[in-house]
C-alpha distance (Angstrom), angle and dihedral (degrees) to the residues before:
residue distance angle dihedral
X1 . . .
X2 4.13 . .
X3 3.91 80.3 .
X4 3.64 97.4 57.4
X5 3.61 92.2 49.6
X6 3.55 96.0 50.7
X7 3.33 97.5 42.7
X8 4.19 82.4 54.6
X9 3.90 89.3 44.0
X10 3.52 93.0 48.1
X11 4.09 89.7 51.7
X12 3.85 91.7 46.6
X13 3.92 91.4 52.6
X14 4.25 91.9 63.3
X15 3.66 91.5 34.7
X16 3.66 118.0 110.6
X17 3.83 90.5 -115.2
X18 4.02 130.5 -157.1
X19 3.50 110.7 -162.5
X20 4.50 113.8 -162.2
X21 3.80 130.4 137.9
X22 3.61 90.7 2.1
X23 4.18 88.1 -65.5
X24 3.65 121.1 139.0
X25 3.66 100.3 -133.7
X26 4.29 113.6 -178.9
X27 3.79 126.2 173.1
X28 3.92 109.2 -138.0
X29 3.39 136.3 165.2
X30 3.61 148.4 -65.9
X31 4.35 105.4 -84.3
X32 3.99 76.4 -151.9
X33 3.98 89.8 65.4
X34 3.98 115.0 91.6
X35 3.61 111.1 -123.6
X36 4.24 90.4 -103.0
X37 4.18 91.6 57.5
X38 3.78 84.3 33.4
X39 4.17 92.4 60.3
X40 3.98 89.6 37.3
X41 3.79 99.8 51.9
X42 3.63 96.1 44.6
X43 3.70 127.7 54.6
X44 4.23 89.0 -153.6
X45 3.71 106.8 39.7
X46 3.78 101.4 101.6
X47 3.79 95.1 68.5
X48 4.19 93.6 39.7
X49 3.78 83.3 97.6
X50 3.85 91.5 -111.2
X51 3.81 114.2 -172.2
X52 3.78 89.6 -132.1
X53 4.26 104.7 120.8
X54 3.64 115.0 156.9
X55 4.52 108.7 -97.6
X56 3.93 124.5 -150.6
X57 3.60 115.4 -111.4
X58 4.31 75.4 -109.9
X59 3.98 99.0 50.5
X60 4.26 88.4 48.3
X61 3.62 95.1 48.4
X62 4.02 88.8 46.0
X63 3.72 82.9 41.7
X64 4.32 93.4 53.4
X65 3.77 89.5 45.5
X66 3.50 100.4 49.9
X67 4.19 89.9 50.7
X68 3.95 87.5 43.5
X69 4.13 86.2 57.1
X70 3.68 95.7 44.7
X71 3.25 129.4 77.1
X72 3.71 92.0 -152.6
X73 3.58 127.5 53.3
X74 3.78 125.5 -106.1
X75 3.98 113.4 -112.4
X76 3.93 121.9 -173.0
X77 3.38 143.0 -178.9
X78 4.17 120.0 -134.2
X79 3.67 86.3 -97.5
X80 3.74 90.6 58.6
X81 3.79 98.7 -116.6
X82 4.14 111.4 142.6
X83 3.65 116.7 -127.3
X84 3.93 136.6 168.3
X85 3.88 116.8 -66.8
X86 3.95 85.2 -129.7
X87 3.73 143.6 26.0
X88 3.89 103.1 -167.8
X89 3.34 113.4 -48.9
X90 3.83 101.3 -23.3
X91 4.51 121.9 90.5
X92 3.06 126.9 -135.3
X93 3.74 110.9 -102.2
X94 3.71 112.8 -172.7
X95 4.08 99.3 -161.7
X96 3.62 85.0 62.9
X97 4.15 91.3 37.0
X98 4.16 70.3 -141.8
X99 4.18 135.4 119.8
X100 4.00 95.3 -125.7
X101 4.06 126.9 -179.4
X102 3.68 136.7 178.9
X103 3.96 103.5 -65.5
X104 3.69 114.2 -150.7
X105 3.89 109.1 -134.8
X106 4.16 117.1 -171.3
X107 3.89 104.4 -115.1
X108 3.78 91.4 -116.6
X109 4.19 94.5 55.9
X110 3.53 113.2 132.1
X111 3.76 83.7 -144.4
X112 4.02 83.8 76.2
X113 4.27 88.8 72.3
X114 3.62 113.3 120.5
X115 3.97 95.0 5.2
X116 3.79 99.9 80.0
X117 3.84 98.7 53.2
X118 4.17 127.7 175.2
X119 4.24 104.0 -100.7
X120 3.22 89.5 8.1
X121 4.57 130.8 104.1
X122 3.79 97.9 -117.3
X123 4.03 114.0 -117.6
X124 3.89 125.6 -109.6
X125 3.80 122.0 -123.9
X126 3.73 111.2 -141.1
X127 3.92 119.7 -161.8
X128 4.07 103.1 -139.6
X129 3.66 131.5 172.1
X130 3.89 124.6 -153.3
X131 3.51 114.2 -100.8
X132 3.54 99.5 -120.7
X133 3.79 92.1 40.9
X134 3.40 115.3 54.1
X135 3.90 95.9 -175.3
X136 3.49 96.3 55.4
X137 3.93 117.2 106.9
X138 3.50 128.4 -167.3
X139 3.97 142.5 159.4
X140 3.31 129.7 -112.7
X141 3.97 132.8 176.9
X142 3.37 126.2 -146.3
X143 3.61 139.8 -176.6
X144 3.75 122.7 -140.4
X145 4.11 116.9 -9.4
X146 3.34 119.8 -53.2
X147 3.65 131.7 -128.5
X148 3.54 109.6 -105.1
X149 3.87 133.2 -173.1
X150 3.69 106.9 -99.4
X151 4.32 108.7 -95.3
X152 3.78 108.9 -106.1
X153 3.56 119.8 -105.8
X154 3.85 100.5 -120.6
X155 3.81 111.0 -170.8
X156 3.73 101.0 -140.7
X157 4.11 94.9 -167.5
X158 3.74 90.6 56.2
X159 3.68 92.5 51.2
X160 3.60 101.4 41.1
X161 4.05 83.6 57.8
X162 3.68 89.2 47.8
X163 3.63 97.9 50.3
X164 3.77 88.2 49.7
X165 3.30 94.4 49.2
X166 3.74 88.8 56.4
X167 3.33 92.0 60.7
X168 3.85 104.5 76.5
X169 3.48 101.5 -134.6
X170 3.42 120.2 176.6
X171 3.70 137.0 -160.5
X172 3.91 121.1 -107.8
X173 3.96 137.7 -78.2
X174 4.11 93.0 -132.3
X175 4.02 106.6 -157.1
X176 3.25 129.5 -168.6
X177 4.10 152.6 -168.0
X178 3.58 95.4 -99.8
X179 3.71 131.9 116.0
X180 3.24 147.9 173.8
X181 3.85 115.8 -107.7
X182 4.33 111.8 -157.8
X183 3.97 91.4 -140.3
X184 4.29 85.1 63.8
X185 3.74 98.3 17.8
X186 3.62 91.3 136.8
X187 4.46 88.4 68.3
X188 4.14 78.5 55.4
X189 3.54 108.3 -164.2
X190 4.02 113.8 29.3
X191 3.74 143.7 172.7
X192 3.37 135.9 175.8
X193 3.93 140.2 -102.3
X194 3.63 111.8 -116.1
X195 3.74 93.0 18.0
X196 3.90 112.4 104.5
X197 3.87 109.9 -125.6
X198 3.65 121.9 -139.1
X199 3.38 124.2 -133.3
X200 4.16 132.1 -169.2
X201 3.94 141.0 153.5
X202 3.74 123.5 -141.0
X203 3.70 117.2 -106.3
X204 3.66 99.3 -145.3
X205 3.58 109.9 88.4
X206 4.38 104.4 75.6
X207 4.02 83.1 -158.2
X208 3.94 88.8 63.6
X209 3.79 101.8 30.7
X210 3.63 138.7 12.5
X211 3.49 134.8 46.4
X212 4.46 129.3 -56.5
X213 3.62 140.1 -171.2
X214 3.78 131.2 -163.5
X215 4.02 135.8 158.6
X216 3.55 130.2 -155.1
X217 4.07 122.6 -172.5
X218 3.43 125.4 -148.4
X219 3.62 124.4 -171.4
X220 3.75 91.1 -20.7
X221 3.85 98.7 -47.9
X222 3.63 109.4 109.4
X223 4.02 118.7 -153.3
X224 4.07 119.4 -159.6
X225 3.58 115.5 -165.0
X226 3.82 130.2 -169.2
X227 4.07 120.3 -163.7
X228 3.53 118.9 -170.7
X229 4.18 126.2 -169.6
X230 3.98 105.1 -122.3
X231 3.47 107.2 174.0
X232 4.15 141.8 -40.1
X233 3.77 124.2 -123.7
X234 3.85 120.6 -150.3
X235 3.85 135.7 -139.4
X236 3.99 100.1 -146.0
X237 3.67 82.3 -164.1
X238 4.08 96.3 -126.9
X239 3.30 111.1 94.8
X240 3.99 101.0 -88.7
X241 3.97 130.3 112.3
X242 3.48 117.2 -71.2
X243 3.79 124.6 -104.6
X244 3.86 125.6 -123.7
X245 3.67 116.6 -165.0
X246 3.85 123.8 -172.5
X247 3.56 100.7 -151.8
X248 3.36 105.3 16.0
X249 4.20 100.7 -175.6
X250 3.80 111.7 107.2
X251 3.68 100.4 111.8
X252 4.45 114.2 -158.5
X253 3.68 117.1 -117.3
X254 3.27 109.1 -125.5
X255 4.46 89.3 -124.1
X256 3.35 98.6 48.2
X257 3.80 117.5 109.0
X258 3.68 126.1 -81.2
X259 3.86 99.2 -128.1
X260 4.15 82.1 52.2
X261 3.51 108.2 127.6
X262 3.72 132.4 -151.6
X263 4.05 120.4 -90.5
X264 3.88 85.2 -150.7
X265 3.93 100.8 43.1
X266 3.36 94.4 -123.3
X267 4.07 106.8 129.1
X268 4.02 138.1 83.8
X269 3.82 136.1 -138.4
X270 3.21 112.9 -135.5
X271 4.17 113.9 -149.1
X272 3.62 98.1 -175.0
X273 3.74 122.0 71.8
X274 4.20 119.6 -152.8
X275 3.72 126.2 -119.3
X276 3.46 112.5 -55.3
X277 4.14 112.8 -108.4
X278 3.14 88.0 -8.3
X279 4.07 111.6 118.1
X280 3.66 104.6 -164.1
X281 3.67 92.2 54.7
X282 3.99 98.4 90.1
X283 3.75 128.7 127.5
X284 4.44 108.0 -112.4
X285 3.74 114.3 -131.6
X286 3.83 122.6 -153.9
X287 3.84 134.7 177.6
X288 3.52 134.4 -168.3
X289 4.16 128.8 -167.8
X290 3.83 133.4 -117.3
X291 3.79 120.2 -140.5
X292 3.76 127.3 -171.4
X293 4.08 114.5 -149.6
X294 3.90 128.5 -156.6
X295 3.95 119.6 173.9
X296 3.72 132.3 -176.6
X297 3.87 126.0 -173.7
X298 3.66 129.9 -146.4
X299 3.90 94.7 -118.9
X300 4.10 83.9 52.6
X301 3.85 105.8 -93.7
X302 4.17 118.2 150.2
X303 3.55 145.0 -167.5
X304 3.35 159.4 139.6
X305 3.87 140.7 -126.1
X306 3.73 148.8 150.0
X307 3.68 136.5 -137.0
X308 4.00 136.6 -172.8
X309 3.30 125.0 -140.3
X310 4.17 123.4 -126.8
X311 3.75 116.6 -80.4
X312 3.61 115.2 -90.7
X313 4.36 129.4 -163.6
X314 3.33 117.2 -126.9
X315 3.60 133.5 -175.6
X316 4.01 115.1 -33.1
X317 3.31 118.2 -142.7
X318 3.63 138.1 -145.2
X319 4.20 105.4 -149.8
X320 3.70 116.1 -153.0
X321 3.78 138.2 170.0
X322 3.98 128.9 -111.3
X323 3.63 112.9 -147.9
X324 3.84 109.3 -145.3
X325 3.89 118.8 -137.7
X326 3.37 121.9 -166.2
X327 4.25 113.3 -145.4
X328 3.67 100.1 167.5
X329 3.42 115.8 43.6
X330 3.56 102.3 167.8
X331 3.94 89.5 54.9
């Protein structure tokens, strides 16, 4: 660390330096200029820590074939260590051994003085940030446009499915108002025709329901994604349309009535009853969970999708019939 920042100290002494509102502002070369015109044109350029040392015939022909087999060009610092191109919207501009972007500057800065010359193309002041410290923010000037690595193509889609993917998610643990009674407990789990049947998910489990973030960065673009639960929709396992429920929670006690009904909407009748005494003949519920997606980029990209989760089984059902007998009918 100490000899990053005196190797930045070091190139800030023989700068040509500006000093207002407590900004370093430093006029520096073209990133166009080779590193010979570069040290001729500019009385301060050999101690700007330009990535400029002198390559073998050898090292530049390894150095052309590795950039002809990539897809993505080769950034370095002085030391030689590789980094990414980009981080967010700023290149990597190795006389500054800095990320640097197009800073915006109010018209009426004082920081403008001596950049916007009569006769002469005005200079552009570029917001960079040392390598190895990201927080750091200084001001350069530069004449003309520089040469900047070319911006990497970042497939959004096949990130956005990769940071979902990272997140685990899991499909849901459909319950449901169905019990086992002990005079039948060989039909295990039964409900009854007519009778709606309730069915809910616990909320407890953040990898089944809730709401998630992640980011992933890829050659110095960072994505942040946010995935939150919406609602589940239910197989009732008879042949009728599925049922999507928002907030899917209310649980059924066990004594309440049978013709009680959901507060949330989120149960089915059943009108056909299973085999009688026969325990395989039981109707197989599954359930499956909705997820809204929104995603933002460092280097300001947006959007939106949605994603289901695999079909789960739930509970299965074996659907009798209560025959009512009246015993008082005077009452």
């Amino acid at each position: 660390m100490l000899k990053h920042l005196f190797a930045r100290f070091a190139a800030s002494l023989v700068a040509l330096a500006l000093t207002t509102s407590g900004l370093a502002v430093m006029t520096a070369p073209s990133a166009q200029a080779d590193c010979a015109t570069t040290k001729s044109q500019t009385a301060y350029a050999v101690d700007i820590a330009l990535s400029c040392a002198t390559s073998t015939p050898t090292q530049a022909a390894d150095t052309a074939n590795r950039a002809a087999d990539s897809a993505a060009p080769v950034c370095q610092t002085s030391e030689g260590t590789v980094i990414d191109c980009w981080r967010d919207n700023q290149a990597w501009m190795p006389q500054f051994q800095s990320y640097c972007g197009p800073k915006n500057l109010p018209a009426e800065s004082a920081l403008w003085a001596n950049h916007q010359l009569p006769g002469h193309t005005p200079d552009t002041p570029y917001s960079c940030a040392w390598w190895s410290y990201p927080s750091s923010d200084d001001i350069y000037w530069i004449s003309g446009t520089p040469n900047t690595p070319a911006k990497p193509d970042i497939d959004t889609d096949a990130l956005v499915e990769q940071a979902i993917a990272s997140l685990g998610i899991q499909p849901p643990q459909l319950q449901a108002s169905a019990y086992v009674y002990p005079q039948w407990a060989n039909l295990g789990l039964q409900w009854w025709i007519g009778a709606p049947m309730w069915f809910w998910i616990n909320n407890d489990d953040p990898h089944r329901w809730g709401q998630q973030t992640t980011s992933i960065t890829v050659q110095g673009i960072t994505l942040t994604l946010t995935a939150k639960a919406q609602s589940i929709t239910i197989n009732p396992g008879d042949g009728a349309n599925p049922i999507t429920c928002a907030n899917p929670f209310d649980a059924r006690d066990r004594d309440s009535l049978l013709r009680e009904h959901a507060p949330n909407g989120c149960e089915h009748t059943y009108m056909t009853i299973n085999s009688t005494d026969d325990p395989n003949s039981r109707f197989q519920t599954s359930a499956y969970t909705n997820w809204n997606v929104t995603w933002t980029t460092s280097d300001n990209q947006s959007g939106q999708t949605s994603f289901t989760t695999p079909e789960a089984d739930g509970p299965a059902p074996h659907i009798n019939q209560l025959h009512v007998v009246e015993t008082n009918p005077d009452q």
